[in-house]
TORKOL-159539 format. One record per residue (C-alpha): residue in three letters; x negated, y, z; residue number from 1. Coordinates in nm, 3 decimals. Each point is the difference from the previous one (the first is absolute). Layout:
N
NODE   residu         x         y         z   num
NODE      ALA         X         Y         Z   NUM
...
This chain:
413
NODE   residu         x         y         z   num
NODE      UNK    -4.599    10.489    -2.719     1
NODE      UNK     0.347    -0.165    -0.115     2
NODE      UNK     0.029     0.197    -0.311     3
NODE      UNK    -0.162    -0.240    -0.196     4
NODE      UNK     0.215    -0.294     0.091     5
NODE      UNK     0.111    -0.064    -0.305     6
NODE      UNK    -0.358    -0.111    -0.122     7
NODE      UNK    -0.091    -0.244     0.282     8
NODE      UNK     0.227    -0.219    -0.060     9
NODE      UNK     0.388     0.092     0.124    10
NODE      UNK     0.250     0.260    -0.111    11
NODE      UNK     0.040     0.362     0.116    12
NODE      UNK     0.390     0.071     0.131    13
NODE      UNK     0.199     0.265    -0.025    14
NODE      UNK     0.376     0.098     0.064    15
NODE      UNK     0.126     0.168    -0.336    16
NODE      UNK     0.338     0.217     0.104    17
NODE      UNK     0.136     0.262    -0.186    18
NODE      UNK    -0.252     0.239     0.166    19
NODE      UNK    -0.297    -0.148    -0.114    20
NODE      UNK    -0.224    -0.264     0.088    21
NODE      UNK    -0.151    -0.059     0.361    22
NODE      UNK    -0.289    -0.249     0.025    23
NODE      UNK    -0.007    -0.236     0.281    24
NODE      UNK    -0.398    -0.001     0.159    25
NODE      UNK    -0.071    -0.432     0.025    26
NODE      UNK    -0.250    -0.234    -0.023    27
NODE      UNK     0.017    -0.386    -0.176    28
NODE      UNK     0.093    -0.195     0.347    29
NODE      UNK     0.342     0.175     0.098    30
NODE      UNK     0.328    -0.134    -0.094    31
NODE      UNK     0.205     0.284    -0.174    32
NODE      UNK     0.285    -0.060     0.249    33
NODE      UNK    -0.263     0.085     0.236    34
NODE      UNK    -0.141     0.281    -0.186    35
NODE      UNK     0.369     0.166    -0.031    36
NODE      UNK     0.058    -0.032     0.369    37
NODE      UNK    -0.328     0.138     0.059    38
NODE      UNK     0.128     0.338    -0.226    39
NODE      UNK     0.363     0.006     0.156    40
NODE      UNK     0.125    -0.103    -0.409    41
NODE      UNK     0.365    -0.184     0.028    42
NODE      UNK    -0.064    -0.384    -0.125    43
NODE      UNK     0.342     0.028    -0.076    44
NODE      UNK    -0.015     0.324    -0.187    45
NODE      UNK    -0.278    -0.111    -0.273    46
NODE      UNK     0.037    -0.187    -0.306    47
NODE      UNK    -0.355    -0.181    -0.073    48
NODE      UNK    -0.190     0.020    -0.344    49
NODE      UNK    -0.338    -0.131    -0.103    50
NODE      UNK    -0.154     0.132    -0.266    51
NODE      UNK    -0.244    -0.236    -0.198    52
NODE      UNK    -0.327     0.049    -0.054    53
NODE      UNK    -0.009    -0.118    -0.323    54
NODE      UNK     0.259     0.260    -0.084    55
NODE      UNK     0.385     0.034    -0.048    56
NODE      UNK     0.303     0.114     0.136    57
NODE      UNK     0.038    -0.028     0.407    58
NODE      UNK     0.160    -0.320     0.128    59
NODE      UNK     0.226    -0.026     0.265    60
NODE      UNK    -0.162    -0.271     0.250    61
NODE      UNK     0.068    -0.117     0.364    62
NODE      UNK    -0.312     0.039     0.166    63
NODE      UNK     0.067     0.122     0.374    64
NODE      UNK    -0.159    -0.278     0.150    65
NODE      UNK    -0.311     0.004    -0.201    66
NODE      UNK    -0.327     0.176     0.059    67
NODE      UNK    -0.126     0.261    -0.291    68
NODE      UNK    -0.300    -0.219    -0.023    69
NODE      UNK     0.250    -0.242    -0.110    70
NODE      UNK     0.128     0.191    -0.288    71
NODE      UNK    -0.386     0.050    -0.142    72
NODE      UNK     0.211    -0.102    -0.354    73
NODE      UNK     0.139     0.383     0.033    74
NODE      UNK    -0.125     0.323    -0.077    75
NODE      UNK     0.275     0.172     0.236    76
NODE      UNK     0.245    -0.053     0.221    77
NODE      UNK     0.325     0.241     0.001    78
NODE      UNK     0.245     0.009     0.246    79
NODE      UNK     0.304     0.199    -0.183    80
NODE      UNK     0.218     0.120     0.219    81
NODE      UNK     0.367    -0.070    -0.003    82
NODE      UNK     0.145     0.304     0.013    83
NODE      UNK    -0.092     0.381    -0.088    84
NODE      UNK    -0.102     0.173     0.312    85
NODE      UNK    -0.308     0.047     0.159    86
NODE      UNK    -0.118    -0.276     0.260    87
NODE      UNK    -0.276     0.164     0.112    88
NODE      UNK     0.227     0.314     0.117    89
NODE      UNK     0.039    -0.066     0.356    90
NODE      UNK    -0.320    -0.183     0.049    91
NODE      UNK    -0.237     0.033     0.291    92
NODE      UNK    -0.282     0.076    -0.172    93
NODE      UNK    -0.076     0.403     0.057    94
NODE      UNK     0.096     0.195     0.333    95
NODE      UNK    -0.034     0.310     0.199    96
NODE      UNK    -0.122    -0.109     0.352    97
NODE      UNK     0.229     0.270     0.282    98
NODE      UNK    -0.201    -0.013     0.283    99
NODE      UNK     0.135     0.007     0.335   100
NODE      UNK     0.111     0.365     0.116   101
NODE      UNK    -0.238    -0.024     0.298   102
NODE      UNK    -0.347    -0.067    -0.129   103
NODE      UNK    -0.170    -0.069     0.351   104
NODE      UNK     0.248    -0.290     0.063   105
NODE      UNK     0.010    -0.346    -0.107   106
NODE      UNK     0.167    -0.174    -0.268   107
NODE      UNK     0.281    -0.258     0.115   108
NODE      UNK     0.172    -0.090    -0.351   109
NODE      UNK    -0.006     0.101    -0.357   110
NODE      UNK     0.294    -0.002    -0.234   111
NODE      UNK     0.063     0.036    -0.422   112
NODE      UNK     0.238     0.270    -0.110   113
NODE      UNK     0.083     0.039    -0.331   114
NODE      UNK     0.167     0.405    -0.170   115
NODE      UNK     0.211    -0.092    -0.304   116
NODE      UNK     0.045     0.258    -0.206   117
NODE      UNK     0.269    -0.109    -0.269   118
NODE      UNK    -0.028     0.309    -0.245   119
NODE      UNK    -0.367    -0.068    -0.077   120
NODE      UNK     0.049    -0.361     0.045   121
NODE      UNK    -0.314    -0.033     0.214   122
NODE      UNK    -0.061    -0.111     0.383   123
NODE      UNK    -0.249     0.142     0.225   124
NODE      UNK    -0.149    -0.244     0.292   125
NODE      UNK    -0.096     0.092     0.352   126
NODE      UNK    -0.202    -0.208     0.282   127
NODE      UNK     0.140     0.154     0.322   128
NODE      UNK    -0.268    -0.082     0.278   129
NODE      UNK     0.247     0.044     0.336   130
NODE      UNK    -0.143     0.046     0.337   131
NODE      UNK     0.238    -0.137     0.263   132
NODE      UNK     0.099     0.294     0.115   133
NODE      UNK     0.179     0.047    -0.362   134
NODE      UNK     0.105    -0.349    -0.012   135
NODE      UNK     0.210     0.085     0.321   136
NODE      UNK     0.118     0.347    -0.129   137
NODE      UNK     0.104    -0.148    -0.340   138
NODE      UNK     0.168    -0.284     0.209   139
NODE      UNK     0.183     0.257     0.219   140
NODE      UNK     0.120     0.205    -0.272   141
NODE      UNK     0.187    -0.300    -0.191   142
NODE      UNK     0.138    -0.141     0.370   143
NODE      UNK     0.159     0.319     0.104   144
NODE      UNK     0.146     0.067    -0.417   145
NODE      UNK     0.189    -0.380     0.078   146
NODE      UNK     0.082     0.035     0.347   147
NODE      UNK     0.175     0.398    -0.076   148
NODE      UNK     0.191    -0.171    -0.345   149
NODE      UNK     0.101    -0.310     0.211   150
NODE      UNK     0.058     0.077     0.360   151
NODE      UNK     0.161     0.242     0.179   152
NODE      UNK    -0.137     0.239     0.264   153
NODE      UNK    -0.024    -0.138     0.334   154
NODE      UNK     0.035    -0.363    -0.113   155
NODE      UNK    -0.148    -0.279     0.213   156
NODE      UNK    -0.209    -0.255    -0.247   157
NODE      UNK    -0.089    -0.295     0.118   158
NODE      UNK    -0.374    -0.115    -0.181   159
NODE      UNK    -0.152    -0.309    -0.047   160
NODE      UNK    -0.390     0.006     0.124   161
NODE      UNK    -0.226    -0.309    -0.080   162
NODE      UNK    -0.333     0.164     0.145   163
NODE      UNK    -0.152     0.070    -0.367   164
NODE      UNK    -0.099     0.262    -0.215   165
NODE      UNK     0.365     0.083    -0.140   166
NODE      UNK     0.172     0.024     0.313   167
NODE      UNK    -0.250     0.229     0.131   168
NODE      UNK     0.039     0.222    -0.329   169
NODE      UNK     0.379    -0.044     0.030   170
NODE      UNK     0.043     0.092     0.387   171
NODE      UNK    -0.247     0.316    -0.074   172
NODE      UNK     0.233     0.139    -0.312   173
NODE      UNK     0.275    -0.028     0.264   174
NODE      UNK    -0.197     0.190     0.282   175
NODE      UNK    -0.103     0.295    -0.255   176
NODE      UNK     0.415     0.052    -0.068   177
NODE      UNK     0.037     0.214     0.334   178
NODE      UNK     0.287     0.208    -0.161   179
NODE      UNK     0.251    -0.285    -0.041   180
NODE      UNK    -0.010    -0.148     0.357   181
NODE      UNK     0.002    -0.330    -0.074   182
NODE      UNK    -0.032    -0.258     0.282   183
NODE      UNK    -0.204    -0.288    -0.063   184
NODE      UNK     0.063    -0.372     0.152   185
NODE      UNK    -0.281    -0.202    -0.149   186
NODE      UNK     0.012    -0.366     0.013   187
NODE      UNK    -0.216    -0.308    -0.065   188
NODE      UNK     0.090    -0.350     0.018   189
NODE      UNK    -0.152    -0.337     0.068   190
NODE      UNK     0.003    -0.346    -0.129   191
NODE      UNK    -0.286    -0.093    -0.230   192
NODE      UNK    -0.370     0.060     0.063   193
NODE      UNK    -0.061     0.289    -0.240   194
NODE      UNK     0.272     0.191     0.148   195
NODE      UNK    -0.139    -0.096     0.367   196
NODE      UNK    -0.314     0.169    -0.018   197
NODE      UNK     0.152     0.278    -0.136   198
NODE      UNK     0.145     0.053     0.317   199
NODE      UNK    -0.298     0.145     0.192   200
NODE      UNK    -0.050     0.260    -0.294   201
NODE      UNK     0.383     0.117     0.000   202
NODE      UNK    -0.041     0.060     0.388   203
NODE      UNK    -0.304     0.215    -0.053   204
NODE      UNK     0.137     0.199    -0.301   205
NODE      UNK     0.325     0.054     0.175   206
NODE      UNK    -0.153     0.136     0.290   207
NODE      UNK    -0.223     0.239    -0.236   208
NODE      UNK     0.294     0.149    -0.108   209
NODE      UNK     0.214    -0.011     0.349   210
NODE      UNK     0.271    -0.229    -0.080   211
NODE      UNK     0.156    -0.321     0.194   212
NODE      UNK    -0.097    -0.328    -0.268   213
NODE      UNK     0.277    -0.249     0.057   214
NODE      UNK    -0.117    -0.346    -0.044   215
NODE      UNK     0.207    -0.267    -0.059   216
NODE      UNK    -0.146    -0.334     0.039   217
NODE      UNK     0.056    -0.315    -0.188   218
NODE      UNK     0.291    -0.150     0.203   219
NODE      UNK     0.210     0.323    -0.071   220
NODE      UNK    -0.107     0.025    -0.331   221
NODE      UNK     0.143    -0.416    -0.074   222
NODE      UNK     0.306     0.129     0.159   223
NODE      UNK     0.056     0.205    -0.252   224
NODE      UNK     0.062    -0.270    -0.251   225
NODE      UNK     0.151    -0.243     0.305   226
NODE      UNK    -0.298    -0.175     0.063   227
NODE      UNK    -0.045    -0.159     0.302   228
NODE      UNK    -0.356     0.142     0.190   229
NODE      UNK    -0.129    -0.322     0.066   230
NODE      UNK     0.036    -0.103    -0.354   231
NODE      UNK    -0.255    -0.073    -0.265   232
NODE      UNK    -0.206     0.329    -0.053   233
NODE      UNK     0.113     0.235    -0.281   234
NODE      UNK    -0.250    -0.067    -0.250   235
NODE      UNK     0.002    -0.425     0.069   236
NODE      UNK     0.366     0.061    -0.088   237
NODE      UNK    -0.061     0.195    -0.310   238
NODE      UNK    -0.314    -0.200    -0.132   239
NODE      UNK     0.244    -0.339     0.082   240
NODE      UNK     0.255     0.145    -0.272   241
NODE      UNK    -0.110     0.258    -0.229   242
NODE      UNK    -0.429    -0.184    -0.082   243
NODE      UNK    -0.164     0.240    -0.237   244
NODE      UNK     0.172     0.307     0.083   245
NODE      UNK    -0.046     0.264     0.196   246
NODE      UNK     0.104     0.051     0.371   247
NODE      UNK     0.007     0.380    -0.083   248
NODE      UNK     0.315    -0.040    -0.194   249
NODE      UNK     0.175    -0.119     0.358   250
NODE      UNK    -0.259     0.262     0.168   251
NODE      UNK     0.181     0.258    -0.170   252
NODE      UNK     0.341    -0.067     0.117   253
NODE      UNK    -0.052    -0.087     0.354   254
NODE      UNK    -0.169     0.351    -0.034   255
NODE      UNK     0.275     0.187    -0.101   256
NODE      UNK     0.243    -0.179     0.226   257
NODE      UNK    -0.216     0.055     0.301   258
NODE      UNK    -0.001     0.396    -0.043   259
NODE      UNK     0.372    -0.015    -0.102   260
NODE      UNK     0.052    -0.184     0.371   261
NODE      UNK    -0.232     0.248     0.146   262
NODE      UNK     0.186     0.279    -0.184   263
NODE      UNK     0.349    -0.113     0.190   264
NODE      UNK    -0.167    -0.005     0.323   265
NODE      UNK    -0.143     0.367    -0.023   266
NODE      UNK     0.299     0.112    -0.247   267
NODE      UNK    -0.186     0.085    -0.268   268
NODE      UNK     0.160     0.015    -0.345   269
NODE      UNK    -0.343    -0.006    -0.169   270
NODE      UNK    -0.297    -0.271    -0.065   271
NODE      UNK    -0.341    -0.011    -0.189   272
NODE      UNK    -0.291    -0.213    -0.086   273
NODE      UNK    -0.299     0.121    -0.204   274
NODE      UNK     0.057    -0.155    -0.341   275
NODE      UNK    -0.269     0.220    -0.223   276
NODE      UNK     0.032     0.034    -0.366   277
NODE      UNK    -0.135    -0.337    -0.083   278
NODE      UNK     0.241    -0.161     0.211   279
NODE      UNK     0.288     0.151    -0.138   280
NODE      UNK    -0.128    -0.052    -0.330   281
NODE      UNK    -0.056    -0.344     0.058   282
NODE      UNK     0.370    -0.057     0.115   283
NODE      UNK     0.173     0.168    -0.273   284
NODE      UNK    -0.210    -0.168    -0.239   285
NODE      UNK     0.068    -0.352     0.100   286
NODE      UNK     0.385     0.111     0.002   287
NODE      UNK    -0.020     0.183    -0.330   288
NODE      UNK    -0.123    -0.345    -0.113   289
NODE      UNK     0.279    -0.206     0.140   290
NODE      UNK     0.290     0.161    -0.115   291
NODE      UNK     0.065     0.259     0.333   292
NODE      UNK     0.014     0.320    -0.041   293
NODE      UNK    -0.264     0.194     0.208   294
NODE      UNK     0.024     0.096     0.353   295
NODE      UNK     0.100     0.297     0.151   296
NODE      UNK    -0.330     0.219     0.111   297
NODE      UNK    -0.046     0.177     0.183   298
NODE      UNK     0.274    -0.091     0.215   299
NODE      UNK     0.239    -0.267     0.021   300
NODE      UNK     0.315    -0.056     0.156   301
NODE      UNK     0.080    -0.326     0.200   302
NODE      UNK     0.227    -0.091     0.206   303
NODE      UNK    -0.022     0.257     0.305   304
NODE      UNK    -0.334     0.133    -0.095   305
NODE      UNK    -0.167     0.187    -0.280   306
NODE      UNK    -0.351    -0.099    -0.040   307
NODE      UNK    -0.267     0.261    -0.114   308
NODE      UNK    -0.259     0.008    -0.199   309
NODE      UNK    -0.225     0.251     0.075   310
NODE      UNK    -0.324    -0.100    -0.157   311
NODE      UNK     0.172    -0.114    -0.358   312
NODE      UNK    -0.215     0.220    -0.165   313
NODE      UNK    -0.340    -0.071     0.153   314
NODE      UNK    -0.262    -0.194    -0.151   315
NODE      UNK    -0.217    -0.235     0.208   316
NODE      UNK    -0.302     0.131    -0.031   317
NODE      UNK     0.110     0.333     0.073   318
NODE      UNK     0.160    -0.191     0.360   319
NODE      UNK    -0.290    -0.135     0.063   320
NODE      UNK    -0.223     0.290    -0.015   321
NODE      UNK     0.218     0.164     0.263   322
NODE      UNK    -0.142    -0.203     0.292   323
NODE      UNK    -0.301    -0.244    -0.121   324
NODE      UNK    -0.007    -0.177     0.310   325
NODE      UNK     0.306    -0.135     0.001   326
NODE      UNK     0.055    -0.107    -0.306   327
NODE      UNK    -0.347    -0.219    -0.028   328
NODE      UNK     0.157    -0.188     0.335   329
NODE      UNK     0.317    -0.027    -0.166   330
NODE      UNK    -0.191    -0.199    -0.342   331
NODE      UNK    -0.189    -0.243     0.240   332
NODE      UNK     0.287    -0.120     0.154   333
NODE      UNK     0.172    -0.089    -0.311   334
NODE      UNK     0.083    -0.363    -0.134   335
NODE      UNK     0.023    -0.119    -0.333   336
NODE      UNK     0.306     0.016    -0.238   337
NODE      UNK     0.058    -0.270    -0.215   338
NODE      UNK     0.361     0.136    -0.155   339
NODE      UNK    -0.024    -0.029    -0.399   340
NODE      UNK     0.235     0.295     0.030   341
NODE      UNK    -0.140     0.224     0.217   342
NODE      UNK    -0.331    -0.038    -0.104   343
NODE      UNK     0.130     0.031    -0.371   344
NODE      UNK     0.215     0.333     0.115   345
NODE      UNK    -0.293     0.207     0.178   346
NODE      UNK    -0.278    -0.143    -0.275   347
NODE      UNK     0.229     0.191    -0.269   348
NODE      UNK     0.056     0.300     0.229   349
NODE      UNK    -0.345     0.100     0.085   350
NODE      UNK    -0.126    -0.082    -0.380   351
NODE      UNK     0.282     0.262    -0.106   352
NODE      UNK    -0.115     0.247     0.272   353
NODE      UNK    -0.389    -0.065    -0.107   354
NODE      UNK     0.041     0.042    -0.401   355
NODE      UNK     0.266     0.267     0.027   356
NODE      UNK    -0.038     0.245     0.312   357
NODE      UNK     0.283     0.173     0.036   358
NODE      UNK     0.278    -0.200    -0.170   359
NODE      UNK     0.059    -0.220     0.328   360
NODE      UNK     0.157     0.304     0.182   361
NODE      UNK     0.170     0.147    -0.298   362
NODE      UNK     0.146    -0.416    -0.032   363
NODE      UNK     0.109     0.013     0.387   364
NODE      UNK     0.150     0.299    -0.028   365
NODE      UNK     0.225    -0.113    -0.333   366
NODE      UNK     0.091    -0.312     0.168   367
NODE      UNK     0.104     0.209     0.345   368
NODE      UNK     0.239     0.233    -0.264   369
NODE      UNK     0.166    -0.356    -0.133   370
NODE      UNK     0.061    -0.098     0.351   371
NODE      UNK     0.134     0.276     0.102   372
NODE      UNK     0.269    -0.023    -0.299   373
NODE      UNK     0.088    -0.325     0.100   374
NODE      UNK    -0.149    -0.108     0.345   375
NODE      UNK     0.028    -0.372     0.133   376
NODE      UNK     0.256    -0.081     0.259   377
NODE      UNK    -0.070    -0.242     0.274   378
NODE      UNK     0.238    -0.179     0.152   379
NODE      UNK     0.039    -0.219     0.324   380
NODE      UNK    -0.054    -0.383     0.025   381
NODE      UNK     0.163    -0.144     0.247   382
NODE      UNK    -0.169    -0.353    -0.061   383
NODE      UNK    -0.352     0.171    -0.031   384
NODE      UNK     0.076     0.267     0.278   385
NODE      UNK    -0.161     0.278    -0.215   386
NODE      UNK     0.113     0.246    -0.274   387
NODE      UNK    -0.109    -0.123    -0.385   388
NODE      UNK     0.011     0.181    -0.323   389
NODE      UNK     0.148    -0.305    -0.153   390
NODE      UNK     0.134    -0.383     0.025   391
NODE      UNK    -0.285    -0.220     0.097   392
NODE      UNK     0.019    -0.362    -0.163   393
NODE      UNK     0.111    -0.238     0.156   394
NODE      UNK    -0.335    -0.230    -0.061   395
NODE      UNK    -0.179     0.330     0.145   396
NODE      UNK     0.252     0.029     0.291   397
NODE      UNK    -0.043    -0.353     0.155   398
NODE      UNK    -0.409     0.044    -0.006   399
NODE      UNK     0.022     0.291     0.201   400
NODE      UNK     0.237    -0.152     0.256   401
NODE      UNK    -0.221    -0.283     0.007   402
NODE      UNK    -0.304     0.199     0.081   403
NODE      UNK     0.276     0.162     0.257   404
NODE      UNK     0.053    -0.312     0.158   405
NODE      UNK     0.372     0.031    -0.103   406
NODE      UNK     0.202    -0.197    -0.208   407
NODE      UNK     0.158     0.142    -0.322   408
NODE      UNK     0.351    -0.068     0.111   409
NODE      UNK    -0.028     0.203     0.325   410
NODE      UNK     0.119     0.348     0.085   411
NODE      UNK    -0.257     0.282     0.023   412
NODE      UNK    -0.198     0.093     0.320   413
């Protein structure tokens, strides 16, 4: 039906590469930006040439923003691209579907793989449709190849639960390691509404799996930064200093430092949250892109503590499928992000994990080996009351003792 776009009025379009030429399927009312989106074709990676149709050599032209009916004064549009390899290689485009190993159960999730095989220079794609049951096996089988290269037998680990689908996954890996003996303190705290509600979910999942949840509500959790409990509520006191960005970033740390307390009281040497792939991803690439080297995964020494990792290598969607139910509770209770950086971070992580499957582990994993060469060292704050990688400005300090309630003169809590 398209093939004859050329004579109603607008340009055919194709990518020329050193491989050939692969026509782009359009019709006279799309942009081309749109139409190379549409195809997964690099803006960036494509020089743009019209070619007349009154003849002559191509011309280079800027024409992303304008539809092909547009360019009616050309016989062809060709998008050369800028360097000699094959754009189309990795592309989406033609998959084996591996159904689930038990074909009376249910589909929970679905994930791309992709088999490079360098020799041939060719890659083979694979839909894997996962049941939940192999969600949690795959799940378990990454947990317990962490938890044997990072902690020692017989270690106590102190987790942090929110209720959702990834704590659920995480606190089953643990459960299916019965050869290491690990004891397991989880812990959730309190303090802004999202994590509240949580709360009900953590108690019922902890139960499932016969362990004591630890709760620590929002007056212990200010005293870890040497907030009064009367004060201001955590996220007034955040949303007063820091507009625009995201209470997670504070979330985090009053996570950590709440299992590291919790960790003391038990005398556990160990902590972990369930950062997935993405997450650690995300991190590395927003420190990659402001000069840091990346962090240590997946485990980390600070201060008296080493926190774990365990699900560094899991993708979401492969989480999620382990318990459904959960993780659909855990999404309506969310609240919107409005962090340029965060939102820039995970936008670039999950379009590198949906045009190339398979290159986000292999990228974890190199940035884990560079770590590991030369890992991060925290050090204690007195001011702050918490170990830091590095100096925090001053401009930076005296915002977050304002949101304290301190001055940035006085001693630490």
């Amino acid at each position: 039906m398209r093939s004859d776009a050329g004579h109603r009025g607008f340009p055919t379009v194709s990518v020329v590469t050193a491989h050939g030429r692969q026509p782009l399927a359009s019709d006279g009312d799309e942009r081309l930006i749109d139409l190379l989106n549409r195809h997964g074709v690099p803006w960036s990676g494509v020089s743009v040439y019209r070619v007349p149709k009154a003849g002559g050599e191509p011309q280079l032209c800027s024409a992303l923003d304008a539809t092909l009916s547009e360019l009616d004064d050309a016989a062809e549009i060709l998008l050369y691209f800028n360097r000699n390899v094959n754009p189309f290689m990795f592309a989406l485009t033609r998959w084996k579907t591996v159904e689930r190993a038990d074909p009376s159960g249910s589909d929970a999730t679905e994930y791309f793989y992709q088999r490079l095989d360098n020799a041939r220079g060719s890659t083979e794609t694979y839909l894997k449709k996962l049941s939940p049951e192999e969600c949690r096996a795959a799940i378990a089988a990454q947990v317990a190849e962490t938890v044997r290269a990072t902690l020692p037998r017989g270690s106590h680990l102190v987790v942090g639960v929110s209720g959702g689908g990834d704590s659920n996954s995480l606190l089953y890996g643990l459960s299916q390691l019965a050869d290491h003996d690990l004891t397991i303190h989880p812990v959730i705290i309190k303090g802004i509404p999202d994590w509240d509600t949580g709360v009900p979910r953590a108690q019922a999942l902890c139960e499932s799996y016969g362990l004591p949840l630890r709760i620590m509500d929002e007056a212990e959790v200010k005293a870890l930064l040497g907030i009064p409990a009367d004060a201001t509520p955590l996220i007034e006191r955040f949303e007063r200093e820091f507009p625009g960005d995201d209470f997670e970033f504070v979330g985090t740390l009053l996570i950590r430092l709440a299992l590291a307390k919790h960790a003391r009281e038990v005398g556990a040497a160990f902590i972990c949250t369930g950062l997935n792939l993405e997450d650690v991803l995300c991190e590395n690439m927003f420190r990659l892109s402001t000069g840091l080297p990346p962090a240590a995964v997946p485990a980390r020494a600070i201060g008296d503590v080493t926190l774990v990792l365990p699900l560094w290598l899991c993708p979401k969607r492969i989480i999620d499928g382990c318990f459904p139910k959960y993780s659909l509770a855990n999404y309506q209770g969310r609240y919107p992000c409005f962090s340029l950086g965060r939102n820039l971070y995970y936008s670039v992580v999950y379009a590198m994990q949906s045009q190339f499957p398979g290159y986000p582990e292999q990228l974890a994993r190199g940035l884990s080996t560079l770590a590991a060469a030369a890992p991060p060292a925290y050090v204690f704050d007195a001011q702050l009351g918490f170990h830091v990688e590095r100096f925090v400005s001053l401009p930076l300090r005296a915002r977050f003792l304002r949101m304290l309630g301190r001055d940035a003169t006085a001693p630490g809590p």
